[in-house]
C-alpha positions as CSV (number, residue, x, y, z in Angstrom):
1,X,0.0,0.0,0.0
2,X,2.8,2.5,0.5
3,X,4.3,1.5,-2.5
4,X,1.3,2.3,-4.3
5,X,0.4,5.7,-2.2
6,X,4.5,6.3,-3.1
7,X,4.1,6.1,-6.8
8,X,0.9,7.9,-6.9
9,X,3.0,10.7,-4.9
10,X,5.7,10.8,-7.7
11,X,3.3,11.0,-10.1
12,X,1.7,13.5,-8.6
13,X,4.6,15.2,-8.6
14,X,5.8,15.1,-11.9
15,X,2.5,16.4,-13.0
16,X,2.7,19.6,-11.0
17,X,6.1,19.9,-11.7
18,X,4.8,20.3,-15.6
19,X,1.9,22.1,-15.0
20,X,4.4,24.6,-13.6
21,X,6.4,24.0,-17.0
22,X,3.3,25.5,-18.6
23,X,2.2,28.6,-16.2
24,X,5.7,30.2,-16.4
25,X,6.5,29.1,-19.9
26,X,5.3,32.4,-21.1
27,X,7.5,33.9,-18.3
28,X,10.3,36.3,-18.8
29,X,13.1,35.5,-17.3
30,X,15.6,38.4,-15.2
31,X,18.3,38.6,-17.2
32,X,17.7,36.1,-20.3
33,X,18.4,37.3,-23.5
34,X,16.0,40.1,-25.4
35,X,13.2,38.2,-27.2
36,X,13.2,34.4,-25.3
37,X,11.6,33.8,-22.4
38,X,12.2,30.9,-20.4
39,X,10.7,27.4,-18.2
40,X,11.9,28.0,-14.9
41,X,14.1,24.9,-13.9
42,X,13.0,23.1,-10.9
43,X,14.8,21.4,-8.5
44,X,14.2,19.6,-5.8
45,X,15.1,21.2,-2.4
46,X,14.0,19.0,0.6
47,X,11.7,17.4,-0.8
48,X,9.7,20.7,-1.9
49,X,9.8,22.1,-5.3
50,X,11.2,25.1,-5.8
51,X,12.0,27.3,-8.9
52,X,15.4,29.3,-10.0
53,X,15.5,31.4,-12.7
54,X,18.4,30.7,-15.6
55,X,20.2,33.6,-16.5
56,X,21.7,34.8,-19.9
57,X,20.5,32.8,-23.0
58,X,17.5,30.3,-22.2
59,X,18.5,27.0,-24.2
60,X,18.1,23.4,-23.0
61,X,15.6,20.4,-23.5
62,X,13.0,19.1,-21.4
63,X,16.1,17.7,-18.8
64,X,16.8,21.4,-17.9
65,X,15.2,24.5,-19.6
66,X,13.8,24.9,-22.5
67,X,13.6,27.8,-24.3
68,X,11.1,29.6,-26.8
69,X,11.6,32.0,-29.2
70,X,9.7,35.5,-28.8
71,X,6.9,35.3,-31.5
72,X,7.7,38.1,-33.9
73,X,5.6,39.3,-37.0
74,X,6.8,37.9,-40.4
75,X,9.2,39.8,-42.3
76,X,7.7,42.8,-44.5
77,X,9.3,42.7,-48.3
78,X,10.7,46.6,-48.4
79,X,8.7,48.0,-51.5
80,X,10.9,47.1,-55.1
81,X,12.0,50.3,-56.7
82,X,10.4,51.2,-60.2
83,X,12.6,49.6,-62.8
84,X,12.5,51.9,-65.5
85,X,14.6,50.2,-67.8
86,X,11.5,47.9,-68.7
87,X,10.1,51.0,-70.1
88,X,8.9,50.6,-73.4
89,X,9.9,47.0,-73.9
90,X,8.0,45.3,-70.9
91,X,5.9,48.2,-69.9
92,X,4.4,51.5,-71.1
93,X,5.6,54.7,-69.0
94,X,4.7,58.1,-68.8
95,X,7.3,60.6,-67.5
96,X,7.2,64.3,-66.7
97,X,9.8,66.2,-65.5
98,X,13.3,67.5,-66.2
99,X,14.5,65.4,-69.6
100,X,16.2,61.8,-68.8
101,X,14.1,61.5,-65.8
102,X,13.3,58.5,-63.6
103,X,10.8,57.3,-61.3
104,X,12.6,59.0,-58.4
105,X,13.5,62.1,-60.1
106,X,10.7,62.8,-62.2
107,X,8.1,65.4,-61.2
108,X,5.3,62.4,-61.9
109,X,5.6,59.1,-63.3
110,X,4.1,55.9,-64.3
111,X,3.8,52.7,-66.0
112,X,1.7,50.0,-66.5
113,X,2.0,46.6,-68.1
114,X,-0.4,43.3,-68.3
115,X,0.0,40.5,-65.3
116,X,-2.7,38.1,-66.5
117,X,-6.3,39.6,-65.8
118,X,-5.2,42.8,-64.7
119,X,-3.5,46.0,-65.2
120,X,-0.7,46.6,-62.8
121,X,0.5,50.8,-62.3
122,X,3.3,52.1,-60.4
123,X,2.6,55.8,-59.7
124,X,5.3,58.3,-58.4
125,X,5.2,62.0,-57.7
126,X,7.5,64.7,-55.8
127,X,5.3,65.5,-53.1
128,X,4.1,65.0,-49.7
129,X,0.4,64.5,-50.6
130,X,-1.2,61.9,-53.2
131,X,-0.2,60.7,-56.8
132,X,-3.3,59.8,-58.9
133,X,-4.0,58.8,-62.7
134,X,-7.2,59.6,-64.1
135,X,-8.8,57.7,-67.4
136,X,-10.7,60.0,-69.2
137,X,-12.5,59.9,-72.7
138,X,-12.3,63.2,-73.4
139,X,-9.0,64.8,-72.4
140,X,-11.2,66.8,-69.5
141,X,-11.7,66.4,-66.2
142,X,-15.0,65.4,-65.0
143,X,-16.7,62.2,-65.2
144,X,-13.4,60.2,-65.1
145,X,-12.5,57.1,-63.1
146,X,-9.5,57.7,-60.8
147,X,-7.2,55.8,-58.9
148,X,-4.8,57.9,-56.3
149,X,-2.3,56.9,-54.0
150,X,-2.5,59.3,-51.0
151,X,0.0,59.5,-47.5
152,X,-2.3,59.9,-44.6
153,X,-0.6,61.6,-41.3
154,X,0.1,57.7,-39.7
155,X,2.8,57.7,-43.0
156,X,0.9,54.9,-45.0
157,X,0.2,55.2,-48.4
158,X,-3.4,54.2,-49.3
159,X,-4.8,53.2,-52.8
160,X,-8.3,55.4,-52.9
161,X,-10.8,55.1,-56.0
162,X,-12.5,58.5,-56.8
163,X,-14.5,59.7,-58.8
164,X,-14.6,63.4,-60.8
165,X,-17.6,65.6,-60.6
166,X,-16.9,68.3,-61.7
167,X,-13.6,69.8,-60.9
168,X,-14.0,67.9,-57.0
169,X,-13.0,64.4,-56.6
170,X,-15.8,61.9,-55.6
171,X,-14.3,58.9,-52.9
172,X,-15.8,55.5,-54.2
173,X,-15.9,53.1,-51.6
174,X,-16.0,50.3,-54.3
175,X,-12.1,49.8,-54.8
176,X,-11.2,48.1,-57.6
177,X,-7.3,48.1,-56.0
178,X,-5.6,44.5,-55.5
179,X,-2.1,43.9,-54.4
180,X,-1.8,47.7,-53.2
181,X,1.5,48.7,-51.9
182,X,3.1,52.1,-51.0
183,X,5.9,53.9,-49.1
184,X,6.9,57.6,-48.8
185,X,10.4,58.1,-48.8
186,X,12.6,61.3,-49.8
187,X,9.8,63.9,-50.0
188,X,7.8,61.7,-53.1
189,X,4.9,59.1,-52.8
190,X,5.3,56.2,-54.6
191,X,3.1,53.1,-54.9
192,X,1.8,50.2,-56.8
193,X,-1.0,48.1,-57.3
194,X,-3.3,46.3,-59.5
195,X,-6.7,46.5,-60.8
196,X,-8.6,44.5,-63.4
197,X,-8.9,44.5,-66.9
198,X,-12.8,43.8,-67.3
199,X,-14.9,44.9,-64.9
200,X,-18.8,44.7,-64.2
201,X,-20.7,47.6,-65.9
202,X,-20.4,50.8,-64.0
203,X,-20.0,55.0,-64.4
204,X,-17.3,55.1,-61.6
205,X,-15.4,51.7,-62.9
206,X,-14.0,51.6,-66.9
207,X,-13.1,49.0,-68.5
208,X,-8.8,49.0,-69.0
209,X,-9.3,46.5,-72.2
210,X,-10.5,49.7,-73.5
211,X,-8.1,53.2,-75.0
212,X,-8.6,56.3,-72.5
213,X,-6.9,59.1,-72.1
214,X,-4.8,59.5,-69.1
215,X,-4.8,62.4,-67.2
216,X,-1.8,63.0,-64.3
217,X,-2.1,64.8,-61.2
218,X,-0.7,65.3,-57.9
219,X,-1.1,67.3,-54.9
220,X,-1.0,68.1,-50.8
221,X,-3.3,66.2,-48.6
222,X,-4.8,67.3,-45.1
223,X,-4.9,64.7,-42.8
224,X,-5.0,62.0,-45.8
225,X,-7.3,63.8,-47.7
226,X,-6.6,65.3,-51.1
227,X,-6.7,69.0,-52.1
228,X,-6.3,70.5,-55.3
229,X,-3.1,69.5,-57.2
230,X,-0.6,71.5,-57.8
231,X,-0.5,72.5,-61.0
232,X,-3.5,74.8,-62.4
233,X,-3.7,72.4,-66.0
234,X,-2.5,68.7,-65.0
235,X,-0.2,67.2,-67.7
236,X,-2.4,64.4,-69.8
237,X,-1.8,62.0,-72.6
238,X,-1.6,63.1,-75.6
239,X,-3.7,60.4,-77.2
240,X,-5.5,57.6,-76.2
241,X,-3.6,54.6,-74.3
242,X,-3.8,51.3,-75.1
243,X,-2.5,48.7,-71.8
244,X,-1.7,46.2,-75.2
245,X,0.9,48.7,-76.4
246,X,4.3,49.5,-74.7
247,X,5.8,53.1,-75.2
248,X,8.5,55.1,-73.4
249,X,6.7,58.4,-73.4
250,X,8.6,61.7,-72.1
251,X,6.7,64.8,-71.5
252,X,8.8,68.4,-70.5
253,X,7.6,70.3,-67.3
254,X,6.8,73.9,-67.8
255,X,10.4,74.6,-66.7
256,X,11.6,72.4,-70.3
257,X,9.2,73.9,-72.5
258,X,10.5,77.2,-72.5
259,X,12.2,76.9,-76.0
260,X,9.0,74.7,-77.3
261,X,6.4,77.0,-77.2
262,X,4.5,78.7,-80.5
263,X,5.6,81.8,-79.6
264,X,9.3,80.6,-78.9
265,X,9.4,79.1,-81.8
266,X,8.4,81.9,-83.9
267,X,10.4,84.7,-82.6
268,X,13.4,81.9,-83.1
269,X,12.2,82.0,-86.7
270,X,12.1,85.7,-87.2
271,X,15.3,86.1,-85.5
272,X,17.2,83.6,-87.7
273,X,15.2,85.4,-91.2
274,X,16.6,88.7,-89.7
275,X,20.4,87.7,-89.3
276,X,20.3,86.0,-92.6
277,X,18.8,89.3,-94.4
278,X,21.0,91.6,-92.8
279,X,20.2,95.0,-92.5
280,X,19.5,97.2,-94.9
């Protein structure tokens, strides 16, 4: 019978000894390393249990201690910079700005290319604010689908859908964005994302399989809402794009047209006819 009451003892016991393995498994231990915590090792100390704490790095098996590695959120892929050497053979791009301009340099860029069932665009502007791209069937604004990437005051970048009425930008709750990404670095917003090709019937929603013009814009935000962009006429295609057709399409700023203007270009002319005439 003592033998019996014995053995029942011992595994009494070991079960409380590893029910105490469990409560304090979660338990940080003084002085173990940042990020581990630590099952207290027991030992016996007449004929009580008692716990010590390990110091330094927690390692061991279920002899000693064991340790546990701090749960920590999976890794976040830092967002892939623009490629813009793709531009034109893998992917159409729009770019405005000082001549030989890139994604990060550029006043506004973007590009879009076919993945499957959908259109994916990688917008980029110099400012603190949002970055949109409007499609358009007239050249105008009002009426036209838009997609805008816009830094809120927590530093995200959000993928909005709006909609122009008017000169005022309409929020659409139904987003058509997939696969959204975006970061603000270096004073620019820059982001990426994808939206279908074909999409159910609908005024705020075109269909990408379809040739619209693009308009360009980009502007401040007040706590993550646009405002009007900051240029008084927006930069836009000059014809209709097509997602099936590449180009590498470079448009001057108003600070590069200065020599490309009618009236430029005429009092070049006139200046030239004069020299070669002489004087009489």
């Amino acid at each position: 019978m003592s033998i019996k009451l014995e053995k029942v003892g011992q595994v009494f016991g070991t079960a409380v000894k590893l029910l105490l393995r469990v409560l304090t498994s979660h338990i940080r231990a003084p002085g173990s390393s940042p990020g581990y915590y630590c099952v207290p090792w027991e030992t016996a100390n007449h004929g009580s249990i008692s716990i010590t704490w390990v110091p330094a790095t927690c390692v061991g098996n279920l002899d000693g201690v064991l340790g546990y590695p701090f749960p920590t959120a999976p890794p976040v892929d830092p967002f892939a910079k623009i490629k813009v050497d793709d531009c034109g053979k893998t992917k159409g791009c729009f770019r405005y700005g000082k001549p030989g301009c890139n994604a990060e340099t550029c006043d506004y860029f973007l590009s879009y290319r076919m993945i499957g069932a959908d259109v994916e665009f990688e917008l980029s502007a110099d400012t603190d604010g949002w970055v949109a791209v409007g499609f358009s069937s007239d050249k105008k604004m009002g009426g036209d689908d838009v997609m805008a990437c816009v830094h809120d005051d927590n530093g995200r970048v959000r993928i909005q859908h709006f909609y122009n009425v008017g000169q005022w930008a309409k929020e659409i709750q139904r987003n058509p964005a997939r696969d959204e990404e975006g970061v603000f670095e270096n004073n620019r917003v820059t982001c990426r994302f994808k939206r279908p090709v074909n999409v159910p019937r609908d005024e705020t929603i075109v269909d990408l399989h379809l040739s619209w013009y693009y308009l360009f814009a980009w502007g401040p935000a007040i706590q993550g809402s646009i405002t009007r962009h900051d240029i008084d006429s927006p930069p836009a295609s000059e014809r209709v794009v097509s997602i099936y057709k590449y180009e590498d399409i470079f448009m001057p700023s108003a600070a590069y047209q200065t020599f490309s203007s009618p009236f430029c270009l005429l009092l070049i002319v006139a200046l030239t006819f004069y020299l070669l005439m002489g004087t009489p």
